[in-house]
N, C-alpha and C positions, 0 to 999 in steps of 0.2 A: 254672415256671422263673422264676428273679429277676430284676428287669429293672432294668440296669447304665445311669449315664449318662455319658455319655464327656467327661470336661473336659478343655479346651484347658489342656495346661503353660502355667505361670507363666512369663514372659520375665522371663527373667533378665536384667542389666547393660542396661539400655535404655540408648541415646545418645540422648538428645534433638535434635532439627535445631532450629535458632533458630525457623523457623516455628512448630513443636510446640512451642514454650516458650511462643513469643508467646498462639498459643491458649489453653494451656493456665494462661496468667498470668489472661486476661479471663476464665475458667470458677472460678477458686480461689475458692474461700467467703470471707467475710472471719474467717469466725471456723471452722476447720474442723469444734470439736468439737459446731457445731449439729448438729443431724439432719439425715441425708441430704437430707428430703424440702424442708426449708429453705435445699439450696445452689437458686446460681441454675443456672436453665438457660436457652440464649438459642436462636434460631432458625441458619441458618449464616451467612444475610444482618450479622444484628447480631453475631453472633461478629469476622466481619471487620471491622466497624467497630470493637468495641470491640478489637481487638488491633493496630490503627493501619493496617488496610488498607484499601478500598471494600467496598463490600456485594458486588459482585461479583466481585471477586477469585479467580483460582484457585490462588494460594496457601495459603488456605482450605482448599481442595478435595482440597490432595495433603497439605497438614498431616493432615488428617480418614482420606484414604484411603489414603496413600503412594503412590508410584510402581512401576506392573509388572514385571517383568524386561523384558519386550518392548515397553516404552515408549520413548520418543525423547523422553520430556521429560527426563530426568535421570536419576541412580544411582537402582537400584531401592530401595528400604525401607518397610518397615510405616508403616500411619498409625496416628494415636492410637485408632481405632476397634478396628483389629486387633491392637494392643496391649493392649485393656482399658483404656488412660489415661483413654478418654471414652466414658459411655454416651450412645445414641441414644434421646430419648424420642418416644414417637408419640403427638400430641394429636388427636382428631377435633372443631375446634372447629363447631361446627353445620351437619356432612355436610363440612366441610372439612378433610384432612388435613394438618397439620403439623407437621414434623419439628423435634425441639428438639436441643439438645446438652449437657450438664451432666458435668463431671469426676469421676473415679470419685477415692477414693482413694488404690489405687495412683496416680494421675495427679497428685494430689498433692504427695505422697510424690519422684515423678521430677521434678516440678517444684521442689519444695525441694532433690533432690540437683544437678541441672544449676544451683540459684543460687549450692547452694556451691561447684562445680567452677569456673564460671566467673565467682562475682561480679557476676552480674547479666546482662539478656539487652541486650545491644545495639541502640543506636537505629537506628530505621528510616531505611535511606536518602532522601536529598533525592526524591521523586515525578517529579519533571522529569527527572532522572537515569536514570530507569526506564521512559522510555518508548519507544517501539518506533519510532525513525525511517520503518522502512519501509513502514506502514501509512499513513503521511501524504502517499503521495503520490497 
């Protein structure tokens, strides 16, 4: 018997959210048609940095994985993982696992249609602006 393997449909019409841009801006090769193996890939810690957020950030986090349905953080939607925008790479560097991030293509591709839809990805709010009163007391 021949053995079949089941691919996830193509998403079609992606919306980008400004975070998935932003990520997906600091993942874009600078020259796309190197080879794959020549885009960068960064850890998630330096992704946040280099997309103008902290290393800790969980902006990061929901960019990367999107929001559940039965979340309480926000409207539900796909991250770039479960889109295909961005693959996950797994390094063992000596008995140590870490997790990298590097842009597919397609991720690309939605990253150049979201610059032409909106002309650029918008700057990052003032930080101060964004902090959370109520933990300070």
């Amino acid at each position: 018997m021949p053995v079949s393997t089941r691919r996830s449909p193509l998403i079609k019409n992606i919306s980008l959210r400004t975070p998935q841009a932003r990520c997906l801006a600091a993942l874009v090769p600078n020259n796309p048609a190197d080879p794959v193996l020549e885009w960068p890939f960064v850890t998630r810690a330096q992704l946040g940095v280099r997309a103008g957020y902290t290393a800790i950030s969980g902006t990061v986090t929901r960019a990367l994985n999107g929001i559940h349905p039965d979340s309480s953080s926000g409207d539900p939607h796909l991250g770039l993982l479960a889109l295909k925008l961005v693959d996950e790479i797994i390094l063992n560097i000596e008995g140590v696992t870490e997790i990298n991030y590097r842009a597919t293509a397609a991720g690309i591709q939605a990253y150049q249609k979201y610059l032409a839809e909106r002309g650029g990805v918008p700057e990052l709010r003032d930080a101060a602006a964004c902090i959370n009163d109520r933990y300070k007391k």
